[in-house]
C-alpha positions in Angstrom: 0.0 0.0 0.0 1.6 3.4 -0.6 2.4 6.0 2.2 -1.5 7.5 1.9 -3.3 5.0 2.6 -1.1 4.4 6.2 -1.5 8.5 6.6 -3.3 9.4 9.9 -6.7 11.4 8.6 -6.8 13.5 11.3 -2.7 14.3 10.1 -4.2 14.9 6.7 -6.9 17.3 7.8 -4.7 19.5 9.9 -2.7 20.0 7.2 -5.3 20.7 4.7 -6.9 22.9 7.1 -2.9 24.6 7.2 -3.1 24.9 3.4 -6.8 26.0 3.2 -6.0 29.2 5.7 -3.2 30.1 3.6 -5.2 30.1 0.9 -7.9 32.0 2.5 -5.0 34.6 4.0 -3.2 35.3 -0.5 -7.2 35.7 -1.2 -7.2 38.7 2.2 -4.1 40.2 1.0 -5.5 41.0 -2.9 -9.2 41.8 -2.0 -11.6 38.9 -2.9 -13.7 42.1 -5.0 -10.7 42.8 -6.7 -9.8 39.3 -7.5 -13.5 38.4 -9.0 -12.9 41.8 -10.8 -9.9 40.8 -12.6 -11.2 37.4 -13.1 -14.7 38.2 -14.5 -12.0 40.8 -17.0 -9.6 37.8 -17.9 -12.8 35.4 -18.2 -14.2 37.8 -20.8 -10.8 38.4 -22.4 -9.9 34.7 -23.1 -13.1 34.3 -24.2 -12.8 37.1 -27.3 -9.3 35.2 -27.6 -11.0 31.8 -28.3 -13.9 32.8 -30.4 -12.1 35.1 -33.0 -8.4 33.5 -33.8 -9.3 31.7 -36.5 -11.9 34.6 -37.8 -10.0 37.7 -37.3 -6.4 35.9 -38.7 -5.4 36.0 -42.0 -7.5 37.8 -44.8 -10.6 35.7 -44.9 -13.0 37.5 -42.8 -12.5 41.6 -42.4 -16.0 41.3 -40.5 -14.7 39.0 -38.2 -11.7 41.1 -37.5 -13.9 44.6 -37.2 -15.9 42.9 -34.6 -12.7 41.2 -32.5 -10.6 44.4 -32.0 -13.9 46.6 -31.5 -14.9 44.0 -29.3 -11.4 43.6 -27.4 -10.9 47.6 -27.2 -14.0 47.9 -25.8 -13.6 45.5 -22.8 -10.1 47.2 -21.9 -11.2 50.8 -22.5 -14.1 49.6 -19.6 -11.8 48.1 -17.0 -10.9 50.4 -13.9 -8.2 52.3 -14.2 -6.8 50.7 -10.5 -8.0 46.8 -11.5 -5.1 45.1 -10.2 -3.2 43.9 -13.5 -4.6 46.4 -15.6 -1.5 46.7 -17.7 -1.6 43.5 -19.0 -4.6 44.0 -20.9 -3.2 47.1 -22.2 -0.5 45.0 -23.5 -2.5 42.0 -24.8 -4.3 44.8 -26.5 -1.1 46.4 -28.1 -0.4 43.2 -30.4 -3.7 44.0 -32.0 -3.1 47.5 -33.1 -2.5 46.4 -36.7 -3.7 45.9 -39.9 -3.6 42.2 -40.2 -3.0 39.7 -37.5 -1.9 36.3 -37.1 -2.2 33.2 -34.4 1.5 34.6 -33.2 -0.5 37.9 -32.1 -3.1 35.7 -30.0 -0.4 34.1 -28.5 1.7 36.9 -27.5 -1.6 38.1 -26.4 -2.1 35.3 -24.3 1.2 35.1 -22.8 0.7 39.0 -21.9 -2.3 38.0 -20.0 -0.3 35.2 -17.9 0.5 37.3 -15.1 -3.3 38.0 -14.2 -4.4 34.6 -14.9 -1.6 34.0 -12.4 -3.5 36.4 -9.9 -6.6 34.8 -10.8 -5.3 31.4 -9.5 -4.9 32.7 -5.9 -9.0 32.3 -6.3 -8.9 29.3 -7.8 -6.0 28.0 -5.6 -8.4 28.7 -2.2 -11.4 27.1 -4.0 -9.5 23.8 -4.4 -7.8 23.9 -0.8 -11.4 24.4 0.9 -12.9 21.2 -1.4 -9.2 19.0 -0.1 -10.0 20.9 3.1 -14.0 19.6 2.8 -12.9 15.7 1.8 -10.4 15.7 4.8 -12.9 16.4 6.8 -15.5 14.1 5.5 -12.8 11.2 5.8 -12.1 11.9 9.7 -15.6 12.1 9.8 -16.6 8.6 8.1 -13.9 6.9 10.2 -15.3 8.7 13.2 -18.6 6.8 12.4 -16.4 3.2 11.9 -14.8 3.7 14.7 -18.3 4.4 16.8 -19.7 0.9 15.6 -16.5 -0.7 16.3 -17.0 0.6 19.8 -20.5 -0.7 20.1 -19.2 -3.7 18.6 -16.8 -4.4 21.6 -18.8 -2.8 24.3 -21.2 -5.7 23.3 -18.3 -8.4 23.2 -17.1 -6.5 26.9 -20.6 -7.2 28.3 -20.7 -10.5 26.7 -17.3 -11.6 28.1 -18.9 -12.0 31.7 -21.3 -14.8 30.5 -21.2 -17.8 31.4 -21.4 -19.7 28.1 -21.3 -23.1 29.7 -24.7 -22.5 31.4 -27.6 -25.3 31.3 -30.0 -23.0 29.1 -31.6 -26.0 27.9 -33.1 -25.5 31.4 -35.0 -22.4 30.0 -35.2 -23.5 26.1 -37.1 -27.1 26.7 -40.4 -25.8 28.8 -40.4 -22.5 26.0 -40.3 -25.0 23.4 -42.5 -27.3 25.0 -45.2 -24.5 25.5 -45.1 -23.2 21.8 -45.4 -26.4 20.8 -48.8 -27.0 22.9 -50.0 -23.6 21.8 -49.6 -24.2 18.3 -51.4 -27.4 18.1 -53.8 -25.4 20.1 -54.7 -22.7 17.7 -54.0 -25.3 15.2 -57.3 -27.2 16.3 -59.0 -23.7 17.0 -58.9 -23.2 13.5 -60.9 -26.5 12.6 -62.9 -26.2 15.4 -64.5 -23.4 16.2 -66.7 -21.3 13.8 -64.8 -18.6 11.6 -67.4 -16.1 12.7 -65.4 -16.8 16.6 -62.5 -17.2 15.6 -62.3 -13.9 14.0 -63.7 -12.5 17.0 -61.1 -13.8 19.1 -58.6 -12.3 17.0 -60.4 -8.7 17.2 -60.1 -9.4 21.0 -56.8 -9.7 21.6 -56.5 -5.7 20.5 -56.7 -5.4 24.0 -53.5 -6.8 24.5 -50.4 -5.1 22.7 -48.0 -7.7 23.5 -50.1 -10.6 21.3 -49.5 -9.2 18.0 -52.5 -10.6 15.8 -53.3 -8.3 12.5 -56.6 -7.4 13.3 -59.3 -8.7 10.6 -60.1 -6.8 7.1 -63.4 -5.0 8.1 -65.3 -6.2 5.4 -64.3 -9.8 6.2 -65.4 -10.2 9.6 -68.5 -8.8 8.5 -69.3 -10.7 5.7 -68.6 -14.0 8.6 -70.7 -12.4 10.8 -73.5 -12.2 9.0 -72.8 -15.2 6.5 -74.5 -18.6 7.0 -71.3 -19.8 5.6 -69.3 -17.9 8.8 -70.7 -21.1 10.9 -67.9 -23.2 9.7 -65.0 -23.3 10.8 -62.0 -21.2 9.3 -59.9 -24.1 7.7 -63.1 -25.5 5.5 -63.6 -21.5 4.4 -59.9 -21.6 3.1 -60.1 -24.6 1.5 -63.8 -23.8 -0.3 -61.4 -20.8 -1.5 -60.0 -23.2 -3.8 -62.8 -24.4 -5.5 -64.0 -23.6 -8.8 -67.2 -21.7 -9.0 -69.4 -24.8 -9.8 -68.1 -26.3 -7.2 -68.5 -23.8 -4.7 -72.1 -22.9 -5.6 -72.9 -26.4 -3.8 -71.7 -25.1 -0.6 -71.9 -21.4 -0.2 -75.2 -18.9 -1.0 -73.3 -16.4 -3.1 -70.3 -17.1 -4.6 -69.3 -14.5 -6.0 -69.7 -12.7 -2.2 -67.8 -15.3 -1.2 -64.7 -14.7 -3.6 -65.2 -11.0 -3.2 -64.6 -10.9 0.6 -62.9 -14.2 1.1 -60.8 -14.9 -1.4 -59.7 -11.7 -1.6 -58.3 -11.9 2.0 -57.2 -15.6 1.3 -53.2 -14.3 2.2 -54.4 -12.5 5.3 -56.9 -16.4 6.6 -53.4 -18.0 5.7 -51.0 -16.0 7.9 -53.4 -16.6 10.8 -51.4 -18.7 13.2 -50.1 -19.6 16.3 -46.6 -17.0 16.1 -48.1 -14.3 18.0 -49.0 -16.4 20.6 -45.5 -18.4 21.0 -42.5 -17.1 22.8 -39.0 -16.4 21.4 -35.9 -17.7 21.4 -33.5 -16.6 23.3 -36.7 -14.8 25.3 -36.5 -11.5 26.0 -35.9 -9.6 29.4 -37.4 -11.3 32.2 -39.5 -8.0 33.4 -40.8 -7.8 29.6 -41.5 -11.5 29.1 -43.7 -11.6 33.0 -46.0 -8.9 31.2 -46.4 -10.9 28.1 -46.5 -14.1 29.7 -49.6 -12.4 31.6 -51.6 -11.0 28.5 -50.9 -14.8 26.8 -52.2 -16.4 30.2 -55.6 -13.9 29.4 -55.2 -14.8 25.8 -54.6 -18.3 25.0 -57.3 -19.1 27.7 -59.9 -18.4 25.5 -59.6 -21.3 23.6 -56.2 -23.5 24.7 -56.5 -26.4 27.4 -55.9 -25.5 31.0 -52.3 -27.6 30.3 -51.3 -25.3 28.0 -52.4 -22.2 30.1 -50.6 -24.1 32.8 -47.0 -24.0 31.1 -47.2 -20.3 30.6 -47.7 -19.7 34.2 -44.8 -21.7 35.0 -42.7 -19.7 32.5 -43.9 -17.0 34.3 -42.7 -18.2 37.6 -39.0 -18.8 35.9 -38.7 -14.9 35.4 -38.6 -14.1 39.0 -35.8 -15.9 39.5 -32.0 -14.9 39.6 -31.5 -17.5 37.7 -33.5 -16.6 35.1 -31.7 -13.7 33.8 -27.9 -15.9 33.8 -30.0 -18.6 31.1 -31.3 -15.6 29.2 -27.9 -13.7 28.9 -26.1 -17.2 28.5 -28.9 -17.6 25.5 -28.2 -14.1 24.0 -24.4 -14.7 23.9 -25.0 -18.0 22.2 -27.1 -17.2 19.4 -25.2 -13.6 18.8 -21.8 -14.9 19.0 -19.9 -16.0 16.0 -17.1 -18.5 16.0 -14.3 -15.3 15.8 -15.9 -13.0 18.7 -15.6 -16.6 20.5 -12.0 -16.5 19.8 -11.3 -13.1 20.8 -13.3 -13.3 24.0 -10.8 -16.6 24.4 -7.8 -14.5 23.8 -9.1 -12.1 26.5 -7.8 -9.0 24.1 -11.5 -7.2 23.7 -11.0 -5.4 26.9 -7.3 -3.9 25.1 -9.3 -3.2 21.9 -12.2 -1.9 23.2 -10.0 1.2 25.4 -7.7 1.6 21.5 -11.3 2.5 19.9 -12.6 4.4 22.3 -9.1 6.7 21.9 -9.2 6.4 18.5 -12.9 7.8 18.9 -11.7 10.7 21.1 -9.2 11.8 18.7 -11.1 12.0 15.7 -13.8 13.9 18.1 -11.1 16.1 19.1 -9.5 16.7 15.4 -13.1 17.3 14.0 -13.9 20.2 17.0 -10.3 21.7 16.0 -10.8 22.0 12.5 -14.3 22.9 11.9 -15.7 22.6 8.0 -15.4 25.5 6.0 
């Protein structure tokens, strides 16, 4: 890799920052007004030089030579008599003051002019240095935002590294999966069960409790069940008349094409009714925020589960109040978060080293970025 890439950015934006107020100091010293006077002059200038060469050269166009030195007297007789520079248009001007001219003319022209295209670099020149000055910046400030996420990165290794990773959480995991288990052959035997008209209902109850998070049911679907002889049955024969063809259908529904219109439509939503809001994650979350869900599922899944089933969420629920509880969960948490090489380094016990580096790295790109604020 070459010497740049290795360069410390925070190195690289004090010295653009150096270069950028010298460049802001050459621009003091002339008078930015003057400066944009001469270059709005020499912009004009080089512009009659470009357009006319070929025109007013030679002996092939006398208009076109009329209008160029008209045109180029004109602009010099208009410039202030203190524009810094001045003199060197009066100069450039003096190689036209003939009767035929030639591309040597332009370019003595031309090099009569250097000197204030020369002045009007010290604007360009503290343009540039403020865009170098801007990118230096942005560079300390993008590894300022790598180095924050390499931070939260270890402070989440440092918290982890107290874990005990050897602990029996297939103490907590086996009742949780136990329970989800029960409650989705539950709700599985709900749905073949009971009517569509209550089952719908049910779902529109649990609104009442944030924690179970069922999608409510399309309006015009519950309503159409509601009031629909065909709402009796139970919600896994009104997905599968969904599939019939209309023939077929007209044996076992009123109005068919009611039917389609509120219940096929919302076949995706009668699909994606399941047992998931009701189950519990894995690894579980906080102990205080699973005893509150654990007590809206008790209210919940008691409307239609066995008392079993019920049974096993209260004795989740008694799990949380333990001390013990919150060493499975964290154990859990590392587990599932952890990847073989954070493993390795939480072996090698050097997170704790990298973890102080970063956060002093962090500190003194903060520090370089309050020093040197963007132009």
């Amino acid at each position: 890799m070459s010497e740049t890439t290795h360069r410390d950015p925070t190195a690289t934006l004090a010295t653009a920052h150096e270069a950028y107020d010298a460049a802001v100091e050459r621009v003091a010293d002339h008078g930015e007004a003057d400066l944009r006077a001469v270059a709005d002059a020499y912009d004009r200038a080089t512009t009659l030089l470009d357009k006319y060469e070929d025109r007013a050269t030679g002996t092939g166009d006398f208009e076109g030579f009329i209008e160029f030195r008209e045109s180029f007297d004109s602009l010099v007789d208009g410039l202030d008599d203190d524009l810094p520079r001045r003199g060197a248009f009066e100069t450039a001007n003096e190689r036209f003051d003939k009767r035929r001219l030639s591309t040597s003319d332009f370019a003595a022209a031309r090099d009569a002019l250097a000197p204030v295209e020369e002045l009007v670099g010290v604007l360009d020149d503290r343009d540039a240095e403020r865009e170098r000055y801007r990118e230096a910046r942005r560079r300390v400030a993008n590894r300022r935002e790598e180095v924050e996420r390499k931070v939260a990165d270890l402070e989440r290794l440092s918290d982890l590294a107290a874990v005990d990773l050897d602990a029996p959480t297939s103490d907590l995991r086996e009742p949780i999966e136990a329970y989800n288990e029960r409650v989705r052959e539950a709700f599985d035997a709900f749905r073949h069960e009971a009517s569509a008209r209550q089952l719908l209902e049910f779902v529109g109850t649990t609104r009442h409790y944030p924690l179970v998070s069922f999608q409510p049911p399309p309006t015009d679907l519950r309503r159409y069940v509601e009031s629909s002889p065909v709402g009796a049955e139970p919600l896994a024969t009104l997905v599968e008349y969904a599939d019939y063809s209309a023939s077929k259908l007209d044996h076992y529904v009123e109005n068919p094409d009611e039917f389609r219109r509120h219940v096929v439509v919302n076949r995706s939503y009668l699909d994606g009714l399941d047992a998931e809001p009701l189950t519990v994650s894995w690894p579980p979350p906080t102990a205080g925020v699973l005893r509150y869900r654990l007590r809206e599922l008790v209210a919940v899944v008691g409307r239609f589960g066995p008392e079993s089933t019920v049974a096993r969420l209260r004795s989740l629920r008694e799990t949380t109040e333990t001390d013990r509880y919150d060493r499975l969960r964290r154990a859990a948490v590392a587990r599932e978060s952890l990847t073989q090489a954070e493993r390795t380094r939480l072996a090698e016990g050097t997170v704790e080293s990298d973890l102080e580096a970063a956060r002093a790295e962090r500190d003194r790109l903060d520090e370089a970025l309050a020093a040197h604020p963007g132009p």
